[in-house]
Structures are given as structure tokens and as C-alpha cells.
PLY file of the C-alpha trace (Angstrom):
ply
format ascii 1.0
element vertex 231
property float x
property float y
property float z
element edge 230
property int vertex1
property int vertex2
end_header
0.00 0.00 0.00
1.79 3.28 -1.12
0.11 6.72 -1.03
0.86 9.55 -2.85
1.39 6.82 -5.78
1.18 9.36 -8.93
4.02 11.75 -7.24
7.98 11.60 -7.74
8.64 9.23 -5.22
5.68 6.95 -4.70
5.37 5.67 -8.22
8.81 4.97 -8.18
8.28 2.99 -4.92
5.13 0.98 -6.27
7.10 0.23 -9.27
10.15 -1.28 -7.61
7.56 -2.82 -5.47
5.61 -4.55 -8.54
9.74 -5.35 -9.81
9.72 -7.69 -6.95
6.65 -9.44 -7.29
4.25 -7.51 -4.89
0.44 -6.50 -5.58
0.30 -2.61 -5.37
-2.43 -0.44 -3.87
-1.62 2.94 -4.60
-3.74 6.32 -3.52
-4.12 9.66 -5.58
-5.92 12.73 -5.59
-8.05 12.80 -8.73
-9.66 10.71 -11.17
-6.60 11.45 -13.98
-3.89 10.39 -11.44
-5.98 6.89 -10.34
-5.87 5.96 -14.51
-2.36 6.92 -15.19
-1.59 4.55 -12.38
-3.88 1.69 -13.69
-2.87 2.27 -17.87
1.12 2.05 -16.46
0.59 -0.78 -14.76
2.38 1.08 -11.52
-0.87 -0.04 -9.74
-3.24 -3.29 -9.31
-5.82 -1.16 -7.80
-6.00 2.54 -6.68
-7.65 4.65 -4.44
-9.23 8.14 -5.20
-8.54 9.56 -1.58
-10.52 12.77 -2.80
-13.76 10.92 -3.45
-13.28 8.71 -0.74
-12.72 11.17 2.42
-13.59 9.59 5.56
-14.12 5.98 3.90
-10.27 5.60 3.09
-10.36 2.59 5.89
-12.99 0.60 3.92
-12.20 1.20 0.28
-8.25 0.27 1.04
-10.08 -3.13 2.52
-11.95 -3.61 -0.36
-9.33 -2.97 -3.23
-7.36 -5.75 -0.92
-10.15 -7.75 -1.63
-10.52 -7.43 -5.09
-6.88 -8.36 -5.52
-7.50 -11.52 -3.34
-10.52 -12.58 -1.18
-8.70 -14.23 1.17
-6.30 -10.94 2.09
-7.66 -9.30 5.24
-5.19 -6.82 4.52
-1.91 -5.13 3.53
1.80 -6.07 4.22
3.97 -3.14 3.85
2.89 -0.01 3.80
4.97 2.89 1.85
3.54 6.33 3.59
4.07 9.82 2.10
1.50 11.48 2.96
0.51 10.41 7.35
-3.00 12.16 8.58
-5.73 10.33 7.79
-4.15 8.07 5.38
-2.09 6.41 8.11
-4.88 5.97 9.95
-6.53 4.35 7.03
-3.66 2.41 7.00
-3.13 0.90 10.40
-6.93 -0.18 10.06
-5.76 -2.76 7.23
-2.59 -4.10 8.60
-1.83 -7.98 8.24
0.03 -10.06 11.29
3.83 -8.84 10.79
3.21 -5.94 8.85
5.49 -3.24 8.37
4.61 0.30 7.83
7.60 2.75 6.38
7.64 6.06 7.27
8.92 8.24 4.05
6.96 11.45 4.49
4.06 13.50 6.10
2.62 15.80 4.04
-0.28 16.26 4.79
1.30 17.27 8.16
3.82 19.75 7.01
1.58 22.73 7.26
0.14 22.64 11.00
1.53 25.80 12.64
1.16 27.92 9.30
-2.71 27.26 9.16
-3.12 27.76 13.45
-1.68 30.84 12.72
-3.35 32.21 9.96
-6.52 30.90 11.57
-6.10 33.44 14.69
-5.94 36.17 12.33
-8.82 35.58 10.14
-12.68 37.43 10.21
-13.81 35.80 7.39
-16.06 33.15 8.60
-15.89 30.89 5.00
-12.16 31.17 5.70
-12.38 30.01 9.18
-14.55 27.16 8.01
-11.84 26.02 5.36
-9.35 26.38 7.69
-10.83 24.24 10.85
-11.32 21.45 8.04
-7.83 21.52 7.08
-6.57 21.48 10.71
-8.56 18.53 11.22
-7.39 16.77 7.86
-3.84 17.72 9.54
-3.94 17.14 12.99
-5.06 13.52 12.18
-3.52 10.16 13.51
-2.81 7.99 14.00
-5.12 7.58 16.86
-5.42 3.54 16.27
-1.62 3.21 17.23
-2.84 -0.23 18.67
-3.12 -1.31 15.60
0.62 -2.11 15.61
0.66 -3.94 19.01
-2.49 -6.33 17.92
-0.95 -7.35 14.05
2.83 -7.08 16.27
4.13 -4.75 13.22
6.39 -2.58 12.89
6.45 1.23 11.58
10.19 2.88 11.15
11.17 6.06 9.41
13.16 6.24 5.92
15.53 8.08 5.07
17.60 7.88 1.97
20.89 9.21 3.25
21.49 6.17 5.95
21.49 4.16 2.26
24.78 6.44 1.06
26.96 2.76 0.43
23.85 1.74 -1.93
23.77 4.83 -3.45
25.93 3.40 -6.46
24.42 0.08 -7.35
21.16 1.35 -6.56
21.96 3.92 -9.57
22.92 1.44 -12.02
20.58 -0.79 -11.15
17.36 1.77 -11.69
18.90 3.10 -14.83
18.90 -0.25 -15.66
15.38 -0.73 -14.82
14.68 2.78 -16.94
16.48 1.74 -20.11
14.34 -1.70 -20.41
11.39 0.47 -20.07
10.45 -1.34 -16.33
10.45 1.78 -14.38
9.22 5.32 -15.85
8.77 8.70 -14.74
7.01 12.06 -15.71
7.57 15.49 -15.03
5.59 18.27 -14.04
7.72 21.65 -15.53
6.72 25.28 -14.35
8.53 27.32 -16.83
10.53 30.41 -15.16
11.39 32.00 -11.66
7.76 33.56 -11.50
6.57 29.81 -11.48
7.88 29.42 -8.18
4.92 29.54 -5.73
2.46 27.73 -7.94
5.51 24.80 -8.36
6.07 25.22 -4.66
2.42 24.80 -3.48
1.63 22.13 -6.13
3.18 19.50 -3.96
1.31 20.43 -1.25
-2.56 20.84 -3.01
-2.16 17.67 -4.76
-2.22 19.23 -8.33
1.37 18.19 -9.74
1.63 15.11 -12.02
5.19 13.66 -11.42
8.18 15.08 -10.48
7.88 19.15 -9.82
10.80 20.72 -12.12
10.94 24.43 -11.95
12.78 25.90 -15.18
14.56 28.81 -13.86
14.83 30.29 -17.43
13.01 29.31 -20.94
15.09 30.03 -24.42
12.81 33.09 -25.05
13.27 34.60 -21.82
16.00 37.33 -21.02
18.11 36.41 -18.27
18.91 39.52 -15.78
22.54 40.08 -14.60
23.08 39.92 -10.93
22.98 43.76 -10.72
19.77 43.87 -12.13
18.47 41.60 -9.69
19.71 43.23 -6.86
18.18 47.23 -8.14
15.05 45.21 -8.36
15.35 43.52 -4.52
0 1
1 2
2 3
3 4
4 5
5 6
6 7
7 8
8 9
9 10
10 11
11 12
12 13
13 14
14 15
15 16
16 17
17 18
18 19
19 20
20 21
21 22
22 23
23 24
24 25
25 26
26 27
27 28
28 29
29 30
30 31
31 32
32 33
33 34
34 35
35 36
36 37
37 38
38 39
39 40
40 41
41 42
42 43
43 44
44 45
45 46
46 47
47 48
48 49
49 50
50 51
51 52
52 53
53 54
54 55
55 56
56 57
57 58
58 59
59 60
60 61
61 62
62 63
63 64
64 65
65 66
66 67
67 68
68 69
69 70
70 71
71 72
72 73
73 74
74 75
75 76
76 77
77 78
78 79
79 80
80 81
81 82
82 83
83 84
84 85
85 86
86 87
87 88
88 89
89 90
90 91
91 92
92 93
93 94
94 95
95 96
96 97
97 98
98 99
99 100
100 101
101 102
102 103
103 104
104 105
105 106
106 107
107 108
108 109
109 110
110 111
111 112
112 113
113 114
114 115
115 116
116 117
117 118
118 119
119 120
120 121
121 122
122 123
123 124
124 125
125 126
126 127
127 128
128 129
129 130
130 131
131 132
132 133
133 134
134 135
135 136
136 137
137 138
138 139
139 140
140 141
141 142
142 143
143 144
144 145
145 146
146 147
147 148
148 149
149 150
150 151
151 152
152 153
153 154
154 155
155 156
156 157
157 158
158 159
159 160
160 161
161 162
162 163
163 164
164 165
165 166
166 167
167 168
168 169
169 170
170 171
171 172
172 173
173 174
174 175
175 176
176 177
177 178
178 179
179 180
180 181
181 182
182 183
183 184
184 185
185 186
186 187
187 188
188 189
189 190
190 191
191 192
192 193
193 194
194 195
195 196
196 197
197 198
198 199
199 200
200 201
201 202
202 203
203 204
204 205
205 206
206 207
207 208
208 209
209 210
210 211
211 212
212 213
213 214
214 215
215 216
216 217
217 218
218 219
219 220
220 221
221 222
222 223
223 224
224 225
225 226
226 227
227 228
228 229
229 230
């Protein structure tokens, strides 16, 4: 079970996993996301976690299902995203599980939107807001879950992995050139792009990796001095 499965680093993470023989259940944000999974082959089954807010727990159970009727649930879980996904998550685990900790993002914003939120008289505002603190400041409140299916959940991160860094290289630009592992990329074209790159990772509307192009062929590059009269 990966979320975030259409970004950068989840569909390369459900690929790998589907390199090494496992069924993937990946979750994405909208409808064009879920099919690019499914027409790759990245993904067995996906979940829309969009269309499926506060049900994540039962349609993650039943795309288990549909990939084998006698799986109660899921054996590793790949987690970019935390909140209510892990939650989701931890509902579905199999005896021995393991759940891997890559990322939170859904988490990253927490003492931005408190903020914001004690400054704001707009009552629609507020209303957004409170929802997104509550999407945020979810889970995982079923914790047990580990103790009862004795798994395990650890953190990841890539630079205790710096000796593999070279035949993990070759071997996924090995896995590139015979077409087994594939990308995309999500460009914004020049400096201005910034904040609309920038937020796109949070908002779930990038497709792939986010690339900003600091400069496009027809664009006029400024010299250092004009930057700084302009700063």
C-alpha cells in the first residue's frame, strides 16, 4: 500500500515494489492520477482519496479484496502522505506488517494554518481552515493497531542508504532503459513559477516530479545587478 502513488517518489516505490513481485495499492488525488496509475501498470488497484474522504479505511479493505478474497489486509505499507491516510492504513494491517515512514505531508503545514486561523474574520475562511486542521492534525489515533498485528512502523531516510547509493543507480537506470520503471515530469517554466511549483506538492495538483525551469530560451536572463536594483 503506497500513497501519494502518482508523485515523484511513490510511483517509483510501487514500481520497484511490482519489480519484486508484490500487488500494489496505490492512492491519488483525482480521477486522472488513479488511470495513469492503472494504464502504467504502476498499480493493481487505486484509491481516489478525494472521493473517498472519511471511507479511506474501507475502500483500502476492499481494493485488498478485489486483488485476493482471502487478504484481510496489507503487508507493507509505503507512507508519504501520514493524517488520515495512516490511519486508514493501520486499520488494514496484516500479522507482521510493516509500515515505512517516508513522508508526512499532509502534516507539514500545522503551525502555518493555526496561525493564519487566529488572524482571520472571514467566517468561509475560518470554516476552510478548521477542516484543514482537522485533515492535519489527524492520527494515527489507532496506534494499537501495531501492538495487535505485532508490526512494525520505522522512518526512511535515503541518506542512511549512502553505500547503496551506487548500485542502486545502475541498477534503476537499468530498470529505466528496459522500459520497467518510468517517470514524468511536471515543468513550471521560469522564476515567477515558483509559488504555484512550490504549493503544487502540497494541493495535490502536480503530475510527477515538480521541475521548476529557472529560465526558458525566449526569456531574457537579468545580470546579478539587475536583480539586486530590483530587490
Amino acid at each position: 500500500l503506497i500513497s501519494g502513488a502518482a508523485g515523484a517518489t511513490g510511483s517509483v516505490a510501487a514500481q520497484i515494489a511490482k519489480i519484486h513481485g508484490c500487488t500494489v495499492i496505490g492512492t491519488a488525488g483525482s480521477h486522472e492520477k488513479c488511470q495513469w496509475l492503472l494504464d502504467n501498470h504502476i498499480c493493481d488497484r487505486v484509491v481516489n482519496y478525494k472521493t473517498h474522504k472519511g471511507k479511506m479505511a474501507k475502500e483500502i479493505r476492499l481494493a485488498c479484496k478485489s486483488c485476493d478474497v482471502n487478504t484481510k489486509g496489507v503487508d507493507i505499507v509505503f507512507d508519504n502522505v501520514g493524517g488520515q491516510f495512516l490511519e486508514a492504513a493501520l486499520a488494514n494491517l496484516n500479522q507482521g506488517a510493516r509500515v515505512v515512514l517516508c513522508g508526512a505531508i499532509s502534516q507539514y503545514n500545522t503551525a502555518g494554518l493555526n496561525s493564519v486561523k487566529k488572524h482571520s474574520n472571514n467566517s468561509n475562511q475560518q470554516q476552510q481552515q478548521q477542516q484543514s486542521l482537522a485533515e492535519i492534525n489527524t492520527g494515527p489515533r489507532n496506534y494499537m493497531a501495531l501492538l495487535i498485528n505485532r508490526a512494525t512502523m520505522c522512518g526512511f531516510v535515503v541518506f542512511d542508504y549512502r553505500r547503496q547509493y551506487v548500485d542502486a543507480l545502475q541498477q534503476i537506470a537499468s530498470w529505466i532503459q528496459s522500459k520497467k520503471l518510468i517517470h514524468r515530469e511536471h515543468i513550471f517554466d521560469g522564476l515567477h513559477s515558483f509559488y504555484p511549483a512550490f504549493t503544487s506538492l502540497f494541493d495535490g495538483t502536480n503530475n510527477g516530479k515538480v521541475i521548476l525551469k529557472l529560465s526558458s530560451s525566449h526569456e531574457k536572463r537579468p545580470f546579478p545587478s539587475q536583480l539586486n536594483s530590483k530587490l
